[in-house]
N, C-alpha and C positions, 0 to 999 in steps of 0.2 A: 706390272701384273694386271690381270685381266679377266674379268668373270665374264663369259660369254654364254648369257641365256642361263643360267646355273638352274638345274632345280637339285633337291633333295628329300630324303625323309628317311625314317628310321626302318626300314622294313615296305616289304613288296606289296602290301595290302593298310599299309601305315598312310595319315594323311599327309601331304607334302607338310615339312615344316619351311622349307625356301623354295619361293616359283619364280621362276621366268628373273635373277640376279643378272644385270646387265650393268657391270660398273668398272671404271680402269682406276688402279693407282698406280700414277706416275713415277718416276725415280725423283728421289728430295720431297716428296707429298707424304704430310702423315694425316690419317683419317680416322676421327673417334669414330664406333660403333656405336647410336644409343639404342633404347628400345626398353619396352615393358620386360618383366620377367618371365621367360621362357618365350620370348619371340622370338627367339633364331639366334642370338648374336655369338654366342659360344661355337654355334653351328658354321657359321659363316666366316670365322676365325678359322676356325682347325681347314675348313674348305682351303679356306688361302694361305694356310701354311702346310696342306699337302697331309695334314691325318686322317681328313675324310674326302672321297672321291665325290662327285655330283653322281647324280642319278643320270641327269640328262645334263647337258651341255659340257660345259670344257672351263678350268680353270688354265691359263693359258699366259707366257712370258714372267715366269717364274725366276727368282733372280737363285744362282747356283748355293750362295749360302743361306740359310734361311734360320733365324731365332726363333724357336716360339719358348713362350712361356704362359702354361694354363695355370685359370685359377685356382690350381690346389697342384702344388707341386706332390707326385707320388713319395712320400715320404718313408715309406712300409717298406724300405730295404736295408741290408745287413752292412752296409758299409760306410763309413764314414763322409761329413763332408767332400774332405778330399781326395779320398780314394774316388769316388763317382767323376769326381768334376777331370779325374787326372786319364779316367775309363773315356768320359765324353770328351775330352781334348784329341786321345787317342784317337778316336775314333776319325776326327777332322785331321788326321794324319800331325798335330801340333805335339810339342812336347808338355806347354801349359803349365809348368812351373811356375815362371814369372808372373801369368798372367793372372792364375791364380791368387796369387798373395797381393797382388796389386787392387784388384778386386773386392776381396777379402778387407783390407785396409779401405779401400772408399766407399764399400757397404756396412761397415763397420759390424763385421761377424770375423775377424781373424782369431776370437781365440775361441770358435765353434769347428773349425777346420778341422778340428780330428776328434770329434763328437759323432758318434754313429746318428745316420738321416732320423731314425725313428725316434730317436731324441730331442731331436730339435723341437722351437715353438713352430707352429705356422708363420708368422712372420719371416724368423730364421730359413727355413723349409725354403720359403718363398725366395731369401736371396741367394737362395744354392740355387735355384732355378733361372734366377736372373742372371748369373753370372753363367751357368751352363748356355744360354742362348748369345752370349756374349763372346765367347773363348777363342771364335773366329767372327772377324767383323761382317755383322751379317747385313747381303743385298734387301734382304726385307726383315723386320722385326714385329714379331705377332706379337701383342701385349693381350690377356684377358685379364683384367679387373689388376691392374700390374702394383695397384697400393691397396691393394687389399692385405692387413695382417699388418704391413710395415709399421716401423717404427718412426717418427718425424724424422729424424734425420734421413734417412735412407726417402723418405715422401719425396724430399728436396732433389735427391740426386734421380728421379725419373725422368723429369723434363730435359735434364743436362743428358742424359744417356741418349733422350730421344732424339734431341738438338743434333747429338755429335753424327748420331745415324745419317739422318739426312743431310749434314754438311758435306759425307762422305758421298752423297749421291745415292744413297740407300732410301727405303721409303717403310713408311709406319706406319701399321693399322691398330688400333688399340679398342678398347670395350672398357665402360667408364659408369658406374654407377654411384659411388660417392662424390661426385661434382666435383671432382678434381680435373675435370676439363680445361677449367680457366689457367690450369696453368701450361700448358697445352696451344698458347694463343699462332692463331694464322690457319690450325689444322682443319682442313675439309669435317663434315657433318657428315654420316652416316647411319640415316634411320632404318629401325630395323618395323615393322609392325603387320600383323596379318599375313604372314610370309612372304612379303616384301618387301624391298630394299630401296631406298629412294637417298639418293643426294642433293642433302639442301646445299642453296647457296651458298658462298663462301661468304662469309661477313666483312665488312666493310673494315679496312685498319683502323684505328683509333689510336689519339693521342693523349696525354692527359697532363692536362693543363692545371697546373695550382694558384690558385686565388687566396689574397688575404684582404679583407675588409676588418671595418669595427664589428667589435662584437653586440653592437647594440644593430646594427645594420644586416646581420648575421639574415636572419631570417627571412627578409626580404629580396636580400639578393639568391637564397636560396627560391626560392618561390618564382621571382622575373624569369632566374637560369632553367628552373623545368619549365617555366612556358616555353621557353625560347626554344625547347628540345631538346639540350641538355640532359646528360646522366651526371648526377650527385651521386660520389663515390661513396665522399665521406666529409663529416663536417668533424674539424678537430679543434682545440684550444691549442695558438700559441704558447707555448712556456717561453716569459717574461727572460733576456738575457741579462745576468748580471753585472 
C-alpha cells in the first residue's frame, strides 16, 4: 500500500489536517503511527483503510482484504455479539461459524456472544471489533489504539495476531499511545506531527544478553556497562537454589 502525495482535511474551507503523505508499506511490514493528540493519526488510519478518501493525491496498491478496527468500536446497535459478527462474515461471502467461536475462545469473550453490542464493556465492544477485522485473513490490518479497553490477557494476544498477519505476507499499520509498542519489536516508526508524516528509521536489532556477577560487584559493573554504551534493562537478585 501506498500514500502517494496524500493530503486531506475535514471540509472545503477546513485547514488541511495531512499535506503532502508520501509513504509505502510493504507486504510483511507493520508500521506503528505515533503523534501528539489530534495530529492526524486516526486520520491517516481510516485514509489507509479506504474510510476516508484524500483530498488530493491517491492512496494506492491496496490489498483486496482489508481489517480495520477503530478506536471505539460502534457499539449502539440492536443485535448481539454474534448476530453482527455472523451479518460481517456474510457479507465476505464466509459462513463464520467456526471462526467465530475460535476467536471468541482466544479472546476470551465466548460467553458475551449472545449479549446484545450495547451491552457490552468497551473492552468487550473492542473484541467484537477485533475479531470482525479478522473473519477473513486480512492483506492489510488497520489497528487504532488496538489495547485500548482490553483486558491483560487479550493485551497479550495482539502482538501474536499481528505476528501471524505478516507471516502470511500481509502488512500492519497500527496507532499506539499506551507504549505498548515494545511489544510490537522490528515494526517501522511512523511520525505523525503538524500534518505531516515522516518515517523514522528502522532501529537497529538487538540482543539481550544476561550477566551474573556478585552482588557486592553489582554496582560497578552496572556503571563500566553504561559507559561502554550499553542498556541496563534490569538489575534482579538471584534466588539462592536449594
Amino acid at each position: 500500500m501506498r500514500f502517494q502525495d496524500v493530503w486531506f482535511r475535514y471540509g472545503r474551507r477546513a485547514p488541511w489536517t495531512l499535506r503532502g503523505v508520501d509513504l509505502t508499506l510493504q507486504p510483511g511490514e507493520t508500521a506503528v503511527v505515533a503523534g501528539p493528540n489530534g495530529s492526524g493519526k486516526s486520520t491517516l488510519l481510516q485514509l489507509a483503510a479506504g474510510v476516508l478518501r484524500p483530498g488530493r493525491g491517491a492512496v494506492t496498491d491496496r490489498p483486496a482484504v482489508i481489517g480495520w478496527v477503530p478506536e471505539r468500536f460502534p457499539a449502539d446497535q440492536p443485535f448481539t455479539a454474534r448476530t453482527h459478527l455472523k451479518h460481517m462474515a456474510a457479507i465476505r461471502g464466509r459462513d463464520g461459524t467456526a471462526d467465530i467461536e475460535r476467536w471468541a475462545r482466544r479472546l476470551h469473550f465466548e460467553n458475551f456472544l449472545d449479549v446484545r453490542l450495547s451491552r457490552l464493556s468497551k473492552g468487550s465492544a473492542q473484541k467484537v471489533g477485533l475479531v470482525q477485522a479478522l473473519l477473513a485473513p486480512p492483506g492489510l490490518l488497520v489497528l487504532d489504539e488496538p489495547w485500548e479497553g482490553l483486558d491483560a490477557q487479550t493485551r497479550e494476544q495482539v502482538p501474536a495476531i499481528v505476528a501471524e498477519v505478516v507471516a502470511r505476507g500481509g502488512s500492519v499499520l497500527v496507532s499506539d499511545h499506551l507504549g505498548e509498542v515494545a511489544r510490537l519489536p522490528g515494526a517501522s516508526r511512523w511520525h505523525v506531527r503538524d500534518g505531516e508524516v515522516h518515517a523514522a528509521e528502522r532501529p537497529a536489532s538487538k540482543k539481550v544478553i544476561e550477566l551474573a556477577v556478585d552482588a557486592a560487584d553489582a554496582p560497578d559493573a552496572v556503571s563500566r556497562l553504561r559507559s561502554a554504551g550499553f542498556e541496563i534493562l534490569t538489575v534482579r537478585d538471584e534466588v539462592p537454589q536449594p
